[in-house]
C-alpha positions as CSV (number, residue, x, y, z in Angstrom):
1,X,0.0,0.0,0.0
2,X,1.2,3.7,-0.3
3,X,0.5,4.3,3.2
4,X,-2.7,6.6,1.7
5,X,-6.2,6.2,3.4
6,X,-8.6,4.6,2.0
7,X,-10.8,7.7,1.5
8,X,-7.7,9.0,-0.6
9,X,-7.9,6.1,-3.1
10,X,-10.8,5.3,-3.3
11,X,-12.9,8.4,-5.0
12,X,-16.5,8.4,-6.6
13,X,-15.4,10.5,-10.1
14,X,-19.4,11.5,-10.4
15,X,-19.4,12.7,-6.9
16,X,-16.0,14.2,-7.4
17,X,-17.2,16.6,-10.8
18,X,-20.5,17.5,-8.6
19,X,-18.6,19.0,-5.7
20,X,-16.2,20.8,-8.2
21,X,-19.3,22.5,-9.8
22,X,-20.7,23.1,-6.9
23,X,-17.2,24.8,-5.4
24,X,-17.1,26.7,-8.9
25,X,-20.7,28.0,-8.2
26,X,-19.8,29.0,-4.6
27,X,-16.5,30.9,-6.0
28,X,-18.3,32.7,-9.0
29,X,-21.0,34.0,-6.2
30,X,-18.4,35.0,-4.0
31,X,-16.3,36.6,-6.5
32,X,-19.1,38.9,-7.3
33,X,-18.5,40.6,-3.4
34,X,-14.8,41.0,-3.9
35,X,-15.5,44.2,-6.9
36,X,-17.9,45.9,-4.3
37,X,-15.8,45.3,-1.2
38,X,-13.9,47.9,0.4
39,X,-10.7,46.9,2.6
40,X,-12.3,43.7,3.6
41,X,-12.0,41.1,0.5
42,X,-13.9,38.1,1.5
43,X,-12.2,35.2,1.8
44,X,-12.3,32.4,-1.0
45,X,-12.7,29.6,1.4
46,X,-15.4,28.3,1.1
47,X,-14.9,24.7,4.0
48,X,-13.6,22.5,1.0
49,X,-10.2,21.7,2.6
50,X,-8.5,19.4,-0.2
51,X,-5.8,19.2,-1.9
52,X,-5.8,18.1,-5.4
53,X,-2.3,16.1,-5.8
54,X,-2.1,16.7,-9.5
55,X,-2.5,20.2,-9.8
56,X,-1.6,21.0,-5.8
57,X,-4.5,23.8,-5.7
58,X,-7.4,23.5,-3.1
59,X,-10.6,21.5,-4.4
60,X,-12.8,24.0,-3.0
61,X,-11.0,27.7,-3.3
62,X,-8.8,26.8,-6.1
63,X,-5.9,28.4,-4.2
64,X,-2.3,26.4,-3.6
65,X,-1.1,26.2,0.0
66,X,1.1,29.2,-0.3
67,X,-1.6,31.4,-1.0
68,X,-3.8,29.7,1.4
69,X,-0.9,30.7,4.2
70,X,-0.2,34.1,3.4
71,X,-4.2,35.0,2.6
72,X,-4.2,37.0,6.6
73,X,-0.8,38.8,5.7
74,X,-2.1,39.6,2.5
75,X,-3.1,43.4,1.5
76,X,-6.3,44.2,0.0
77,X,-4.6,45.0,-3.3
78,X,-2.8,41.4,-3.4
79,X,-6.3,40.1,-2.1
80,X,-8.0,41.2,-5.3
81,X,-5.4,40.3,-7.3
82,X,-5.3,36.6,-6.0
83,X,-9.2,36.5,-6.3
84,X,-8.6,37.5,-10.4
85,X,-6.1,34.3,-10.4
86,X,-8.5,32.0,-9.0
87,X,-11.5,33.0,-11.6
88,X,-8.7,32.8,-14.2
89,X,-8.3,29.0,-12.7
90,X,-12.1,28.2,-12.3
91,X,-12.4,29.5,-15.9
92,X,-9.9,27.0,-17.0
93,X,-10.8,23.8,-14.9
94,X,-14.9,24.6,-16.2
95,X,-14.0,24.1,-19.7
């Protein structure tokens, strides 16, 4: 064995697209705050903790672990900035 769990290997790929759709959903809705909000971006979490090993980004923000980290230190300039990446990467992963 690889030492994995077995709720690691063993994966339901139709359950697996729903809950990407529906974390894509959750971000689009979200991302619609960030344009309106003033110093306080709103965080892309949205209590999908998951990382995807093949692509190292969050299943349910999108966002690596790095930018997970340094989301608190982060100014609301670099917030925005990050949220733009992360539509960018939903855009890409919905097509």
């Amino acid at each position: 064995m690889t030492q994995r769990s077995v709720v690691d290997l063993a994966v339901d790929i139709q359950s697996n697209n729903l809950s990407r759709q529906e974390a894509i959903q959750s971000l689009t809705a979200r991302a619609n705050a960030v344009s309106i909000a003033g110093e306080d971006i709103p965080t892309p979490c949205i209590s999908v903790c998951r990382v995807n090993a093949d692509n190292g980004l969050c299943e349910g923000c999108f966002r690596t672990l790095g930018e997970i980290s340094a989301w608190g230190r982060s100014t609301a300039a670099n917030k925005r900035e990050l949220w733009k990446t992360i539509m960018h990467r939903v855009k890409l992963l919905a097509d």
